[in-house]
N, C-alpha and C positions, 0 to 999 in steps of 0.2 A: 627327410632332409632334401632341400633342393638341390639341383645340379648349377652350378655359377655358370652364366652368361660368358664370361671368357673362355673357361672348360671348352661351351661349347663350339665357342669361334676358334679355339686353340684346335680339334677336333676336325673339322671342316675345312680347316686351312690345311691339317695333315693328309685326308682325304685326298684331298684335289691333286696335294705335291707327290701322295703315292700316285694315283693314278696317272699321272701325270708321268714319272717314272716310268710306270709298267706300259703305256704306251710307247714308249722312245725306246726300251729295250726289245719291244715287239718289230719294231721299223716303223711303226706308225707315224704319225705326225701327231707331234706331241701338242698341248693345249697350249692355244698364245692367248695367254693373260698377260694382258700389264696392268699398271697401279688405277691408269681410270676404269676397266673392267670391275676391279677390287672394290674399286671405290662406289661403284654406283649398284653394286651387289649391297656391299654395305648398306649404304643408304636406302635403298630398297626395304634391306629386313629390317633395318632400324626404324623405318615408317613403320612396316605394316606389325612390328612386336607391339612398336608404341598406340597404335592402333586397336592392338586388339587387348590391350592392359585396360586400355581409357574403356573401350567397351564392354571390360566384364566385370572391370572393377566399379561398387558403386560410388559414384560421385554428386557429394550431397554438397550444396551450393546455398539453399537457405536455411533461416535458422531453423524452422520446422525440422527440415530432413536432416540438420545435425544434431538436433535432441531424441529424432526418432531411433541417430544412431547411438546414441548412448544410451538409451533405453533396449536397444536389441543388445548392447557390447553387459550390459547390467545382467538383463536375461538369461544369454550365452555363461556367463560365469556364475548364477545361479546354479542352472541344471550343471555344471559340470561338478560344480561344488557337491552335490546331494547325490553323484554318481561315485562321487569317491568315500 
Protein backbone atom coordinates (compact mmCIF):
# COMPACT_ATOMS: atom_id res chain seq x y z
CA UNK A 1 0.00 0.00 0.00
CA UNK A 2 1.24 3.47 -0.76
CA UNK A 3 1.61 6.22 1.93
CA UNK A 4 -0.83 9.34 0.34
CA UNK A 5 0.99 12.58 -0.60
CA UNK A 6 -1.13 14.53 2.00
CA UNK A 7 -0.26 12.03 4.90
CA UNK A 8 2.97 13.10 4.05
CA UNK A 9 2.65 16.93 3.85
CA UNK A 10 0.14 16.57 6.89
CA UNK A 11 3.42 14.96 8.64
CA UNK A 12 6.00 17.56 7.78
CA UNK A 13 3.96 20.31 8.66
CA UNK A 14 3.47 18.53 12.27
CA UNK A 15 7.19 18.22 12.31
CA UNK A 16 8.15 21.69 11.92
CA UNK A 17 5.19 23.05 14.33
CA UNK A 18 6.62 20.49 16.98
CA UNK A 19 9.98 21.57 16.72
CA UNK A 20 9.08 24.71 16.45
CA UNK A 21 7.49 24.26 19.97
CA UNK A 22 10.33 22.65 21.69
CA UNK A 23 12.58 25.47 20.53
CA UNK A 24 10.49 28.37 22.24
CA UNK A 25 9.90 26.36 25.31
CA UNK A 26 13.84 25.82 25.36
CA UNK A 27 14.15 29.95 25.20
CA UNK A 28 15.43 29.61 21.75
CA UNK A 29 14.28 31.51 19.01
CA UNK A 30 11.65 29.84 17.47
CA UNK A 31 11.44 29.30 13.45
CA UNK A 32 9.98 32.51 11.51
CA UNK A 33 8.02 30.83 8.79
CA UNK A 34 5.51 32.70 7.01
CA UNK A 35 3.06 31.60 4.15
CA UNK A 36 5.75 32.79 1.34
CA UNK A 37 8.46 30.49 3.04
CA UNK A 38 5.54 27.76 3.05
CA UNK A 39 4.90 28.48 -0.17
CA UNK A 40 8.08 28.35 -2.17
CA UNK A 41 9.02 24.99 0.03
CA UNK A 42 5.96 23.80 -1.47
CA UNK A 43 6.60 24.62 -4.78
CA UNK A 44 9.95 23.47 -4.67
CA UNK A 45 9.05 19.70 -3.75
CA UNK A 46 6.17 19.79 -5.97
CA UNK A 47 8.77 20.52 -8.91
CA UNK A 48 11.38 18.28 -8.00
CA UNK A 49 8.32 15.07 -7.04
CA UNK A 50 6.90 15.98 -10.50
CA UNK A 51 10.22 15.67 -11.77
CA UNK A 52 11.27 12.85 -10.67
CA UNK A 53 7.60 10.74 -11.52
CA UNK A 54 8.13 12.17 -15.20
CA UNK A 55 11.72 10.64 -14.89
CA UNK A 56 11.09 7.20 -13.75
CA UNK A 57 7.89 6.89 -15.02
CA UNK A 58 8.01 5.58 -18.79
CA UNK A 59 6.54 7.89 -21.11
CA UNK A 60 5.75 6.56 -24.46
CA UNK A 61 4.70 9.32 -26.86
CA UNK A 62 4.62 7.26 -30.19
CA UNK A 63 2.43 4.77 -31.51
CA UNK A 64 5.42 2.28 -31.67
CA UNK A 65 6.33 2.74 -27.88
CA UNK A 66 2.45 2.43 -26.94
CA UNK A 67 2.05 -0.91 -28.57
CA UNK A 68 5.36 -2.02 -27.16
CA UNK A 69 3.42 -1.17 -24.02
CA UNK A 70 0.64 -3.18 -24.37
CA UNK A 71 2.53 -5.89 -25.51
CA UNK A 72 4.84 -5.77 -22.06
CA UNK A 73 1.19 -4.93 -19.91
CA UNK A 74 -0.05 -8.46 -22.07
CA UNK A 75 3.30 -10.25 -20.90
CA UNK A 76 3.23 -9.08 -17.35
CA UNK A 77 -0.29 -10.70 -16.98
CA UNK A 78 0.62 -13.72 -18.73
CA UNK A 79 3.51 -14.74 -16.18
CA UNK A 80 1.43 -13.71 -13.33
CA UNK A 81 -1.41 -15.70 -14.51
CA UNK A 82 0.81 -19.17 -14.88
CA UNK A 83 2.25 -18.21 -11.38
CA UNK A 84 -0.88 -18.54 -9.82
Amino acid sequence: MKVKSDTIARTIVLMITLLNLVLGLLGKTALKIDESVIYEACSVGAVIIAAVISWWKNNSFTQAALKADEVMKSEKALKAANRQ
